[in-house]
PyMOL Python script that loads the backbone (N, CA, C, O; Angstrom):
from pymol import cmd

cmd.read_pdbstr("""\
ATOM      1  N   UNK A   1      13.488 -23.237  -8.537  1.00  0.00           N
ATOM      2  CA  UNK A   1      13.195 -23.631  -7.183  1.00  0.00           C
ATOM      3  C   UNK A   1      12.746 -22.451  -6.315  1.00  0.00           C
ATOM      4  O   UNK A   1      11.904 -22.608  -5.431  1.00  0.00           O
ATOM      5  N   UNK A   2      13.186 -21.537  -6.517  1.00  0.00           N
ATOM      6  CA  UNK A   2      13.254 -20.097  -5.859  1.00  0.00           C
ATOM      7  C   UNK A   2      11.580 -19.802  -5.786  1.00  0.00           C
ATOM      8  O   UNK A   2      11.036 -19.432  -4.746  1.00  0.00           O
ATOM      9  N   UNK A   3      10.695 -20.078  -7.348  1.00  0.00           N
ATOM     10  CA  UNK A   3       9.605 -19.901  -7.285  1.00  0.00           C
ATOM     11  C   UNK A   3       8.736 -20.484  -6.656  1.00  0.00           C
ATOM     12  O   UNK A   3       7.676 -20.069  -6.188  1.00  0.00           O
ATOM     13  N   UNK A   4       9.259 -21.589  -6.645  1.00  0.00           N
ATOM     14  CA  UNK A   4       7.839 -22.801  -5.432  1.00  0.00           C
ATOM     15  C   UNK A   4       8.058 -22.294  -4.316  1.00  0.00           C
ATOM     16  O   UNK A   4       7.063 -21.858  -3.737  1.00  0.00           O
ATOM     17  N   UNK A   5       9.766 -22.128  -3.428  1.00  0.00           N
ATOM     18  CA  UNK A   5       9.589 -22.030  -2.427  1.00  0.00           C
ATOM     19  C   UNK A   5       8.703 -20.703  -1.892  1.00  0.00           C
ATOM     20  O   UNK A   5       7.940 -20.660  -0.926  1.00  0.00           O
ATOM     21  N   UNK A   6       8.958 -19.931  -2.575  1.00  0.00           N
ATOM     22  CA  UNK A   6       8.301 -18.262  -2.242  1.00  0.00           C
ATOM     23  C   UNK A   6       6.364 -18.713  -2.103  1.00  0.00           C
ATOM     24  O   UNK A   6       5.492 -18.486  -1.264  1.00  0.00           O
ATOM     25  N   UNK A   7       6.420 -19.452  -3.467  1.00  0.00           N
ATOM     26  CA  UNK A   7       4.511 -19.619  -3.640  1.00  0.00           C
ATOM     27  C   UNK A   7       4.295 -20.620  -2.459  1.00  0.00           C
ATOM     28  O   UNK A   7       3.161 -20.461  -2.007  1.00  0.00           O
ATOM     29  N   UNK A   8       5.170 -21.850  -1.634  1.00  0.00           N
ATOM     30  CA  UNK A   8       4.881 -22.322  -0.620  1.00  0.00           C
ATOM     31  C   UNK A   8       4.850 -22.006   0.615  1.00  0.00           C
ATOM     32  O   UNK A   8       4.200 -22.676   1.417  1.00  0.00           O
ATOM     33  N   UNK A   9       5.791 -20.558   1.095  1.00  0.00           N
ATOM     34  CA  UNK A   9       6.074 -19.753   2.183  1.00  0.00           C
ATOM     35  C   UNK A   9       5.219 -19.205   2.164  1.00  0.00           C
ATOM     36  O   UNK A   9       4.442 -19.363   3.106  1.00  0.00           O
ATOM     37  N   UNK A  10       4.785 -18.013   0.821  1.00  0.00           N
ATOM     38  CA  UNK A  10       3.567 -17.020   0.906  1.00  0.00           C
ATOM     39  C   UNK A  10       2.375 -17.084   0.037  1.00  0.00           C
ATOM     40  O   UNK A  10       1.639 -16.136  -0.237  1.00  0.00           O
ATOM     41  N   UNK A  11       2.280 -18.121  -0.305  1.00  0.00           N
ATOM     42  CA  UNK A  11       0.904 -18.389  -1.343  1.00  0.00           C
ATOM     43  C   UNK A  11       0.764 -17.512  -2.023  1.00  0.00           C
ATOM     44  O   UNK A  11      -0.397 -17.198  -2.287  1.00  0.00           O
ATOM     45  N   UNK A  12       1.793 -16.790  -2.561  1.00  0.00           N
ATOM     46  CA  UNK A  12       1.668 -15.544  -3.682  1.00  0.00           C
ATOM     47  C   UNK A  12       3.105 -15.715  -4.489  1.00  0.00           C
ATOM     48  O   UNK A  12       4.235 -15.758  -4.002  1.00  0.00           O
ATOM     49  N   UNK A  13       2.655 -15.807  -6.039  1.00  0.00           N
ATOM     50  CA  UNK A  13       3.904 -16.093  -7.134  1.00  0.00           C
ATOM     51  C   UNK A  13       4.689 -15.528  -6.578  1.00  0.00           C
ATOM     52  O   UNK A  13       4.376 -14.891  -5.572  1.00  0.00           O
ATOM     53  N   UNK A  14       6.542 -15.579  -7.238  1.00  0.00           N
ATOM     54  CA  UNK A  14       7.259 -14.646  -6.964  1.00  0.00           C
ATOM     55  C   UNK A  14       7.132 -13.350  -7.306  1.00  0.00           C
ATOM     56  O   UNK A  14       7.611 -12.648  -6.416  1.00  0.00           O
ATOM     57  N   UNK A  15       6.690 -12.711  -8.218  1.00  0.00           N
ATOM     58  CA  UNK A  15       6.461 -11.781  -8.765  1.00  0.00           C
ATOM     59  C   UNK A  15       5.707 -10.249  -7.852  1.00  0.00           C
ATOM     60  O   UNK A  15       6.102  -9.107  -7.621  1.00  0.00           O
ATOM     61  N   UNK A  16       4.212 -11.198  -7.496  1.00  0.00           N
ATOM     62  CA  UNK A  16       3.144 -10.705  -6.803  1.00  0.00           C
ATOM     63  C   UNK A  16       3.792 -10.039  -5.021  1.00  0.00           C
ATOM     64  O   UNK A  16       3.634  -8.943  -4.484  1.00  0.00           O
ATOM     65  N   UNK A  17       4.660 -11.530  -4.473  1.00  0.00           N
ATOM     66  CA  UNK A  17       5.548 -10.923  -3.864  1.00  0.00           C
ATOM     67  C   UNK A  17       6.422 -10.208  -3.648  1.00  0.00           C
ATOM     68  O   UNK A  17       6.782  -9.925  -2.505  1.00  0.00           O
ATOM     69  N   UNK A  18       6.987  -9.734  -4.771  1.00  0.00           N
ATOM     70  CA  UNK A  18       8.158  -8.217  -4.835  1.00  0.00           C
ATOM     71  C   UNK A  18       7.385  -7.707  -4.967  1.00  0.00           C
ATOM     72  O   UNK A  18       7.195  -7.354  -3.804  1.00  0.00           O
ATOM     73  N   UNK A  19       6.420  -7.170  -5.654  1.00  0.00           N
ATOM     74  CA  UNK A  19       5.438  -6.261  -5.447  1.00  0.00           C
ATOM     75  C   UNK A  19       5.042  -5.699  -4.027  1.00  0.00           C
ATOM     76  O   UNK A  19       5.179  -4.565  -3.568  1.00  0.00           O
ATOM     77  N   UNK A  20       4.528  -6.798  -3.496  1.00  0.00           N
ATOM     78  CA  UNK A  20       3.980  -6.021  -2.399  1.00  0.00           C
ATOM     79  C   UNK A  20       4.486  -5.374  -1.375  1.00  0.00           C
ATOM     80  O   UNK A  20       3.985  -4.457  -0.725  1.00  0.00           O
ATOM     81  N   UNK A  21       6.343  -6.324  -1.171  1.00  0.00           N
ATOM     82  CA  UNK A  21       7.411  -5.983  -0.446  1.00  0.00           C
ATOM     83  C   UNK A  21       7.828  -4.294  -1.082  1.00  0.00           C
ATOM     84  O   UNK A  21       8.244  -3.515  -0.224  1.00  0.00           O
ATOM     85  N   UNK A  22       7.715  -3.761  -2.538  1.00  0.00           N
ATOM     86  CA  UNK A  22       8.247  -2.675  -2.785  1.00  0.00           C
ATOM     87  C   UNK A  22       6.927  -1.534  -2.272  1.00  0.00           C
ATOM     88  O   UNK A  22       7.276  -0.468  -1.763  1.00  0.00           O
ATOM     89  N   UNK A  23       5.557  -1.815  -2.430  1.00  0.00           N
ATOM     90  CA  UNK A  23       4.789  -1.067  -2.222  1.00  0.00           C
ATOM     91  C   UNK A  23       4.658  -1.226  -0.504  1.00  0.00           C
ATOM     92  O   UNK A  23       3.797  -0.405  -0.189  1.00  0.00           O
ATOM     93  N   UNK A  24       5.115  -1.888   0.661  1.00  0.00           N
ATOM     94  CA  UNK A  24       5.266  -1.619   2.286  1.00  0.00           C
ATOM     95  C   UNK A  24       6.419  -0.673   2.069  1.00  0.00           C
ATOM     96  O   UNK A  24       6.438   0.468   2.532  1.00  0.00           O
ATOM     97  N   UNK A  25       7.437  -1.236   1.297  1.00  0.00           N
ATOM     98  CA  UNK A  25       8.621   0.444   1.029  1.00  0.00           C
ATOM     99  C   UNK A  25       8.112   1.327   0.709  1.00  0.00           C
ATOM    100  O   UNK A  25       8.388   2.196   1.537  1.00  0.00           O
ATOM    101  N   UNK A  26       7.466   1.723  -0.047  1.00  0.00           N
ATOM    102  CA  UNK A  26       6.923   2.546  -0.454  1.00  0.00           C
ATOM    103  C   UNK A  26       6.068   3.609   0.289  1.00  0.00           C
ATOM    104  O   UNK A  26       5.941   4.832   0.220  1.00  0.00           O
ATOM    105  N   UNK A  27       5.555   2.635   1.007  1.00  0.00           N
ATOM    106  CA  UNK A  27       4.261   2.964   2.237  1.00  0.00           C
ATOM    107  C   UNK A  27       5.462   3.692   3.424  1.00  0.00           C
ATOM    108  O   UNK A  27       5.362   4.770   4.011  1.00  0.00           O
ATOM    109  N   UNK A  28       6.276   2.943   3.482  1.00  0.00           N
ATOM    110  CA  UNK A  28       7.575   3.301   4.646  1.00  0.00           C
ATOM    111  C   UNK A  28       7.447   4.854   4.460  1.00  0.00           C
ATOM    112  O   UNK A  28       6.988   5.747   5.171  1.00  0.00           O
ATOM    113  N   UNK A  29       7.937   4.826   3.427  1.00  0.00           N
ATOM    114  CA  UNK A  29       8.749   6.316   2.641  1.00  0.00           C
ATOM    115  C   UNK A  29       8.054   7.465   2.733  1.00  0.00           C
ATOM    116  O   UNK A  29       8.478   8.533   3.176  1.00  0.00           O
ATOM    117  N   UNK A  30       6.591   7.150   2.157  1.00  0.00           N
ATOM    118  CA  UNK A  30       5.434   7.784   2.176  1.00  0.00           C
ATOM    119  C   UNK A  30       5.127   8.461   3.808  1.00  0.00           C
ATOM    120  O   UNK A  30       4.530   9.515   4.024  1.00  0.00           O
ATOM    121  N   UNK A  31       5.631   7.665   4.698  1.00  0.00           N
ATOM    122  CA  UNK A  31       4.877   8.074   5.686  1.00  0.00           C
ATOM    123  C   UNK A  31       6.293   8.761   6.470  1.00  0.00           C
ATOM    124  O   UNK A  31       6.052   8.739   7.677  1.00  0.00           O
ATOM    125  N   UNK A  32       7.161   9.137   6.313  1.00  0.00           N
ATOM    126  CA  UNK A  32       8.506   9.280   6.423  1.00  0.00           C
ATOM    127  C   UNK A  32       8.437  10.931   5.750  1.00  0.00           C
ATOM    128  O   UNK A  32       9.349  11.729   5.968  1.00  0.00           O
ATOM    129  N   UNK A  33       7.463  11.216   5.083  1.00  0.00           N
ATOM    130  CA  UNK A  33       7.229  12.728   4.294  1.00  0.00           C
ATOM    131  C   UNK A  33       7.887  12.644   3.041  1.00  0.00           C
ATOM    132  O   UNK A  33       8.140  13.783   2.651  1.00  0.00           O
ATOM    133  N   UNK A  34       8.265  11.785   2.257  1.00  0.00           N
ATOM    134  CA  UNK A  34       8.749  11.306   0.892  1.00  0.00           C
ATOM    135  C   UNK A  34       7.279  11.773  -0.156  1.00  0.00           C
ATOM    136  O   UNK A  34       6.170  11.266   0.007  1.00  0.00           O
ATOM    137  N   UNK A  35       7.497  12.491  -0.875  1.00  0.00           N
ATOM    138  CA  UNK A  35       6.817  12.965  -1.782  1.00  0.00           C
ATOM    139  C   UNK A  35       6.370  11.650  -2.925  1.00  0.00           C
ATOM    140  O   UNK A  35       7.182  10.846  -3.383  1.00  0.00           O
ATOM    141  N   UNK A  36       4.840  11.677  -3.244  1.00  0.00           N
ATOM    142  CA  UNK A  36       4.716  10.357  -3.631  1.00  0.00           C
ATOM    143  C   UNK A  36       5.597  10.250  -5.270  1.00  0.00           C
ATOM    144  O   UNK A  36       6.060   9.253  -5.824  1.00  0.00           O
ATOM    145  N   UNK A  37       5.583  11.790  -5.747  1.00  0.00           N
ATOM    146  CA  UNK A  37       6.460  11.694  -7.369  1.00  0.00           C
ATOM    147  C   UNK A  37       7.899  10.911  -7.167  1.00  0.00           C
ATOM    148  O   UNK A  37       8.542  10.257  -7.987  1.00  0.00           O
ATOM    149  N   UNK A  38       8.141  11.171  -5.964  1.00  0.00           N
ATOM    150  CA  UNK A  38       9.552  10.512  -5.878  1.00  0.00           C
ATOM    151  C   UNK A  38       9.360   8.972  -5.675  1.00  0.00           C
ATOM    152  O   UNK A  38       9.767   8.075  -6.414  1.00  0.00           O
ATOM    153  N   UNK A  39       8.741   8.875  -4.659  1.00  0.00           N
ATOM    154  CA  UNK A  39       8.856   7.372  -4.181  1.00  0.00           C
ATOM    155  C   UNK A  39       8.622   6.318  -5.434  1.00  0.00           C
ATOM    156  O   UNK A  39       9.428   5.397  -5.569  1.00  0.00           O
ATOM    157  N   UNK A  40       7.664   6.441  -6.224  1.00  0.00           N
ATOM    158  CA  UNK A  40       7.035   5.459  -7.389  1.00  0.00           C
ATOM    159  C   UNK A  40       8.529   5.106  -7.679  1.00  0.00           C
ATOM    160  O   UNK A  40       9.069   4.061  -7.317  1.00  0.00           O
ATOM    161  N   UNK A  41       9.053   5.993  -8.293  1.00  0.00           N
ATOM    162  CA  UNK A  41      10.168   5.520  -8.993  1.00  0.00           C
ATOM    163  C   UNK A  41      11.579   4.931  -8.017  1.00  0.00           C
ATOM    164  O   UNK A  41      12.497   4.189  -8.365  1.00  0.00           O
ATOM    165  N   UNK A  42      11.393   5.394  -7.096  1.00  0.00           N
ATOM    166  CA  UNK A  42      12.911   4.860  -5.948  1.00  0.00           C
ATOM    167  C   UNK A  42      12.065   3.219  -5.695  1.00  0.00           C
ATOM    168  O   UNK A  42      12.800   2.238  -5.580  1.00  0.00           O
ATOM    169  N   UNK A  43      10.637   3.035  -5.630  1.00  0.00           N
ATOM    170  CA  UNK A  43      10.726   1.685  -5.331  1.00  0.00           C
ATOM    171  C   UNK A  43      10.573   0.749  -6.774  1.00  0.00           C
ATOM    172  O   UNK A  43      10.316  -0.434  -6.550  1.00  0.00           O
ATOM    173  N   UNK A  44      10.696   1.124  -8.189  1.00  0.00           N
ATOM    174  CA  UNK A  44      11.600   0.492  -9.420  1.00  0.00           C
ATOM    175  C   UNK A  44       9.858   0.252 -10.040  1.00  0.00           C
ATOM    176  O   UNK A  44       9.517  -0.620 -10.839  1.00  0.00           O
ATOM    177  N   UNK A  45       8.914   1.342  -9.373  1.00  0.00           N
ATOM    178  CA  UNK A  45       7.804   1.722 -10.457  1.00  0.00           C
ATOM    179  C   UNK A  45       7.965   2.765 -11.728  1.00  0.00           C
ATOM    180  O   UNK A  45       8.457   3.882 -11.564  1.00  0.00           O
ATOM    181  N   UNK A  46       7.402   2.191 -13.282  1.00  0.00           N
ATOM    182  CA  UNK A  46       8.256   2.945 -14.215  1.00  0.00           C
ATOM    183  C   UNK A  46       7.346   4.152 -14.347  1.00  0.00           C
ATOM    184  O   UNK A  46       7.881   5.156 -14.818  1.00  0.00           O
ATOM    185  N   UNK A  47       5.859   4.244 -13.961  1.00  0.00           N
ATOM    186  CA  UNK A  47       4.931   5.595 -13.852  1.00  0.00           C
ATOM    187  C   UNK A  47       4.416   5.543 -12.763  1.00  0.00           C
ATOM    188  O   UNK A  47       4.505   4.608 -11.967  1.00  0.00           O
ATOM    189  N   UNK A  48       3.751   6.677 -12.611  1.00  0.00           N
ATOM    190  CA  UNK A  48       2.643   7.030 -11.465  1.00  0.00           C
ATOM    191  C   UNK A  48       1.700   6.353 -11.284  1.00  0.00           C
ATOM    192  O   UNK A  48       1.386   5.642 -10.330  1.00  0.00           O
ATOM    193  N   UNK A  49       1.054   6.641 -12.549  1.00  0.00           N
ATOM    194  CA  UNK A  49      -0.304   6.049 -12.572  1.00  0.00           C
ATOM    195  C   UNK A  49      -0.384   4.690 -12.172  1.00  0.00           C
ATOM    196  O   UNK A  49      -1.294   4.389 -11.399  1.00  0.00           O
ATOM    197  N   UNK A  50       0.724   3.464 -12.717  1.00  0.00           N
ATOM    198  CA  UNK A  50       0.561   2.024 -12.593  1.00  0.00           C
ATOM    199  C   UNK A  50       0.813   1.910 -11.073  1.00  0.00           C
ATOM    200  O   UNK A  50       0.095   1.119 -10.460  1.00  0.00           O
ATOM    201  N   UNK A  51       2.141   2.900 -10.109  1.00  0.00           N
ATOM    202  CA  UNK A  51       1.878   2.935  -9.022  1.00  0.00           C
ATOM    203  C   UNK A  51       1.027   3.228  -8.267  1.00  0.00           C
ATOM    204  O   UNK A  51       0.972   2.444  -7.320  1.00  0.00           O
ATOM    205  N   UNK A  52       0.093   4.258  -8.232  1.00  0.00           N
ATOM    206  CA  UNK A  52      -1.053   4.714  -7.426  1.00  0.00           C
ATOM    207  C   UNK A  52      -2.068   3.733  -7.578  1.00  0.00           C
ATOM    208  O   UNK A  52      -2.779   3.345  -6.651  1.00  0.00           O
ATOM    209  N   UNK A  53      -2.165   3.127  -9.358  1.00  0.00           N
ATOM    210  CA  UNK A  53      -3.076   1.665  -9.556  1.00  0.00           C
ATOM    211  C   UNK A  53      -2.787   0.553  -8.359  1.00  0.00           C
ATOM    212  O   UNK A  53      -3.807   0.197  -7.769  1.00  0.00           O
ATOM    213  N   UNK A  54      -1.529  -0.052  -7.911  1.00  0.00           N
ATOM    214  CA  UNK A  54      -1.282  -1.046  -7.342  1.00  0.00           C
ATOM    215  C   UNK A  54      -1.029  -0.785  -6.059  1.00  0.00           C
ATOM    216  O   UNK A  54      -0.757  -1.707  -5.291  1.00  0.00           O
ATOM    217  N   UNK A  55      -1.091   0.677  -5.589  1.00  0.00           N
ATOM    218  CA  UNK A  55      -0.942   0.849  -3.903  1.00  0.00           C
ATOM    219  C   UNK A  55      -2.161   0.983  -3.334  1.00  0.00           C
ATOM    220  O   UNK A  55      -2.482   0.751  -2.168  1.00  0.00           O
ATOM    221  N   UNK A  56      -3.207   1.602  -4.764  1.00  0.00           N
ATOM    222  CA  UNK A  56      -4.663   1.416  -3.914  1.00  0.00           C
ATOM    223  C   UNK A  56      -5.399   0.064  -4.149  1.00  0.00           C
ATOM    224  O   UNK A  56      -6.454  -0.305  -3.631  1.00  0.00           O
ATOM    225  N   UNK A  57      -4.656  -0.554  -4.994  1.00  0.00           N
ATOM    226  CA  UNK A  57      -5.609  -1.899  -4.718  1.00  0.00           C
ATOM    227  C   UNK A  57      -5.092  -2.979  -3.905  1.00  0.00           C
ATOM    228  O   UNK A  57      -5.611  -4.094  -3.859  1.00  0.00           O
ATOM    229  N   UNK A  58      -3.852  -2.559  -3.137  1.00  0.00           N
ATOM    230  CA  UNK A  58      -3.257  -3.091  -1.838  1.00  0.00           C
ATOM    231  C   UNK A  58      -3.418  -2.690  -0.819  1.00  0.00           C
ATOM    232  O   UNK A  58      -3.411  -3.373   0.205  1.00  0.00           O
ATOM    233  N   UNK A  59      -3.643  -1.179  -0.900  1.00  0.00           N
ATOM    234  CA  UNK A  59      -3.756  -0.725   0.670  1.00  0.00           C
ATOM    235  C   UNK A  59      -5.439  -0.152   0.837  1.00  0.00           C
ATOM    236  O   UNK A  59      -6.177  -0.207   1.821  1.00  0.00           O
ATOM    237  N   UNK A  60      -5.613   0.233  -0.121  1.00  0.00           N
ATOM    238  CA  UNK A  60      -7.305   0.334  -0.501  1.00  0.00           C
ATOM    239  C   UNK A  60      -7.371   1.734  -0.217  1.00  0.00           C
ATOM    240  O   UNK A  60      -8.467   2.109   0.197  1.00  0.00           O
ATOM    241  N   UNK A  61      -6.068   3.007  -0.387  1.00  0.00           N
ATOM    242  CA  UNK A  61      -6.358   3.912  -0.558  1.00  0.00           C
ATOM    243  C   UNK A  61      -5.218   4.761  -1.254  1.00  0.00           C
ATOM    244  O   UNK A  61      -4.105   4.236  -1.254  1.00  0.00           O
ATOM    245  N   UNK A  62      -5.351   6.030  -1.859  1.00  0.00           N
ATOM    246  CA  UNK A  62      -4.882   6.486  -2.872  1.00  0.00           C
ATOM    247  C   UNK A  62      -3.488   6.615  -1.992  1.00  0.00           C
ATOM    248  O   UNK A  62      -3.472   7.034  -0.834  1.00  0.00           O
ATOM    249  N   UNK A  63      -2.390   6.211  -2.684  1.00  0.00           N
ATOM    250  CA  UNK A  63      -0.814   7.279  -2.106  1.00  0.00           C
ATOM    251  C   UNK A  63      -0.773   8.627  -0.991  1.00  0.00           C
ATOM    252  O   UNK A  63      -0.345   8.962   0.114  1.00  0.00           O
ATOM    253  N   UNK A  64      -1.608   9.142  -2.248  1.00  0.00           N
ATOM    254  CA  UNK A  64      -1.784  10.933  -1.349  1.00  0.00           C
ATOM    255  C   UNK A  64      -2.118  11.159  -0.333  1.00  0.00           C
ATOM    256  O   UNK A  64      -1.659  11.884   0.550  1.00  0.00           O
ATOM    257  N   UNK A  65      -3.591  10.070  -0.448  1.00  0.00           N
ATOM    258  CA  UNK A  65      -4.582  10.382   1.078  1.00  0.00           C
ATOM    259  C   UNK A  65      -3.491   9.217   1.865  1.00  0.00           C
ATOM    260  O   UNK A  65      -3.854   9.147   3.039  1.00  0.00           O
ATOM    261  N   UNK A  66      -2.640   8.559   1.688  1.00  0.00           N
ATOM    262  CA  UNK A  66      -2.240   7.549   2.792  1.00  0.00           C
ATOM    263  C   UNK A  66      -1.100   8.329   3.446  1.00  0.00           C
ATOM    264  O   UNK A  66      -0.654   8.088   4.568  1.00  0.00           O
ATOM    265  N   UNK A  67      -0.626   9.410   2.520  1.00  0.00           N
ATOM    266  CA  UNK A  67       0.700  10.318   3.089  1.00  0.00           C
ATOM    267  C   UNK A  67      -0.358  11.259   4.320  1.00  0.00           C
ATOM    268  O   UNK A  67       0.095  11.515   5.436  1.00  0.00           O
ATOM    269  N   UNK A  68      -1.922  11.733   3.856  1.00  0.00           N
ATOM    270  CA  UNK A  68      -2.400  12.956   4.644  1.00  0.00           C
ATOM    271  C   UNK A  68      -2.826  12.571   5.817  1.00  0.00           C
ATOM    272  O   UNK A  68      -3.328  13.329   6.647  1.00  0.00           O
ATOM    273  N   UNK A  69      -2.555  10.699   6.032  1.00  0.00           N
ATOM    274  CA  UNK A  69      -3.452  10.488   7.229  1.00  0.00           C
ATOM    275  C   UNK A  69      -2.718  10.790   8.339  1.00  0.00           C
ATOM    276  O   UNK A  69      -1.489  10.860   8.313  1.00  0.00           O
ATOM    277  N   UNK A  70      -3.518  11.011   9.509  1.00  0.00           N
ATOM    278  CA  UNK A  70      -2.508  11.303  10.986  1.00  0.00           C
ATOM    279  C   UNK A  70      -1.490   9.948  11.345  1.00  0.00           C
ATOM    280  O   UNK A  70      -1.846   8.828  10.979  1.00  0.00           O
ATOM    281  N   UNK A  71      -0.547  10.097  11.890  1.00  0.00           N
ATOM    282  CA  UNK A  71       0.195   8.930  12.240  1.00  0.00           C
ATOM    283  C   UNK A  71      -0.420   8.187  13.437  1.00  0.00           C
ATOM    284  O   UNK A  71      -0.877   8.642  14.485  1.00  0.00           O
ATOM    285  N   UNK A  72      -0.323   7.080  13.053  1.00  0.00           N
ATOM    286  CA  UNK A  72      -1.021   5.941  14.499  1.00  0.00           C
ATOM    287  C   UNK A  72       0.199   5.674  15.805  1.00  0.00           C
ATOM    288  O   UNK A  72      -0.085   4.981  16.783  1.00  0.00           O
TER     289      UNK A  72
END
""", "prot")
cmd.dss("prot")
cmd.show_as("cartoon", "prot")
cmd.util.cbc("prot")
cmd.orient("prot")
């Protein structure tokens, strides 16, 4: 049940949704001066690479450059 309700609240599987909730943590952390080697793994990513894969094709830019930007 857990799964419909999530895909009927946010039109995204359950799955797709922890995802994106760990990579806004992530983004939190990042911008907080959290070093990106650390963060991958505190938000329960098992490498780098698959993290930096799924934060730039969510946020549409690399980890690094999202830590170097000025704060808004």
């Amino acid at each position: 049940h857990l799964y419909t309700k999530i895909k009927a609240i946010t039109g995204q599987s359950a799955s797709e949704f922890i995802k994106i909730m760990r990579l806004k943590y992530a983004a939190m952390l990042i911008n907080e001066g959290n070093k990106v080697s650390k963060v991958y793994s505190k938000v329960g990513f098992k490498t780098q690479p698959h993290f930096t894969r799924a934060f730039k094709e969510h946020f549409g830019i690399s980890p690094s450059d999202y830590g170097n930007m000025p704060p808004k």
